[in-house]
C-alpha positions in Angstrom: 59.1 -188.0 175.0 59.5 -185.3 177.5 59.0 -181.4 176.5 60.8 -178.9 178.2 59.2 -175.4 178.7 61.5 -174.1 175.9 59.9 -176.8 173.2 56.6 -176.3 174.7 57.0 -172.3 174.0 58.3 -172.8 170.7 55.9 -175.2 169.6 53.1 -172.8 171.3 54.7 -170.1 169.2 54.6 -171.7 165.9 50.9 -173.0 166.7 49.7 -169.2 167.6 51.5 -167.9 164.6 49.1 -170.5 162.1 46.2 -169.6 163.9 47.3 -166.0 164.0 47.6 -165.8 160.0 44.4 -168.3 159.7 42.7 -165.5 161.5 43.8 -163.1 159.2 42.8 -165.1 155.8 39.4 -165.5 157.7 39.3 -161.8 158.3 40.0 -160.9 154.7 37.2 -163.5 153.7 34.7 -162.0 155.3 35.7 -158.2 154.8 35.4 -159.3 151.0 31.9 -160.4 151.6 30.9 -157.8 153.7 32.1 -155.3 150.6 29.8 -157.9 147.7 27.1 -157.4 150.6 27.2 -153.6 150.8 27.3 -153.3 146.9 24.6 -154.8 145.9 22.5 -152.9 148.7 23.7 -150.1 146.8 22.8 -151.2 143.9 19.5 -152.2 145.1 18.8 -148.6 146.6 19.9 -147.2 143.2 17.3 -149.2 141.9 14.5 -148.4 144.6 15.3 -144.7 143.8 14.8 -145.0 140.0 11.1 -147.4 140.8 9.9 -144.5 143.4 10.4 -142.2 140.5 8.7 -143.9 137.5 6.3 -144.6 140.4 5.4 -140.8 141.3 5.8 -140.1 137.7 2.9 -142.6 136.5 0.8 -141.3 139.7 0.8 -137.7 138.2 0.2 -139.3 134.5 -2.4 -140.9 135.9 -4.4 -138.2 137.5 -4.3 -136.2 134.5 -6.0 -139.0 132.8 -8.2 -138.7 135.4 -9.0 -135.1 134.8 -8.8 -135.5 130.6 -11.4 -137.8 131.1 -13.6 -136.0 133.2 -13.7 -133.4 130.7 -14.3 -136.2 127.9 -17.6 -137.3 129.9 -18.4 -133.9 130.5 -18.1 -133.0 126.6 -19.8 -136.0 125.5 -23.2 -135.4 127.9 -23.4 -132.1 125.9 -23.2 -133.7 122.5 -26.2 -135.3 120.6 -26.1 -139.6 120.3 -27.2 -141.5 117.1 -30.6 -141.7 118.0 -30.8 -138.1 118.8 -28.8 -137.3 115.5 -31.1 -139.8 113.3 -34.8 -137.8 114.9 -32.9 -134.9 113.6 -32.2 -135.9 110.6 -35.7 -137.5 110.1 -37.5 -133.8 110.9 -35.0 -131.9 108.6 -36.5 -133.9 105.3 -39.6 -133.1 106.8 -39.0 -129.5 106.6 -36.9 -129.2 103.3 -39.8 -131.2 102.0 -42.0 -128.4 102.6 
């Protein structure tokens, strides 16, 4: 079977049409994926924003800890301990019992 330049053409046509509209179901495919893709990185950076801020907000609880219990140790180095509080106790008796 021969082909002539006409049935060559049209069969050439019908081919680049097909791989015309397969490129374009290809190109839809992957637009679609690109979109999932750059949805969840925005749902990811949503999600980095809200960690950075518990993340500065724990850093700040955290130093005032730090400072409440400076003051804590501070306080208690000023107070009397058991044993200091028992001697005490021990010299009052002696001195309502005179």
């Amino acid at each position: 079977m021969e082909l002539s330049e006409k049935s060559l053409k049209t069969i050439l046509e019908e081919q680049r049409g097909e791989y015309q509209r397969y490129l374009g179901v290809v190109s839809e495919d992957f637009k679609s994926q690109v979109q999932l893709i750059a949805e969840s990185l925005s749902g990811m950076q949503r999600q980095l924003s809200v960690i950075r801020d518990m993340v500065v907000k724990n850093t700040e609880d955290i130093e005032i800890m730090k400072m409440d219990l400076h003051i804590i140790k501070d306080d208690l180095k000023e107070k009397a301990d058991r044993c200091e509080l028992k001697v005490l106790e021990r010299r009052i008796e002696i001195l309502e019992k005179r």
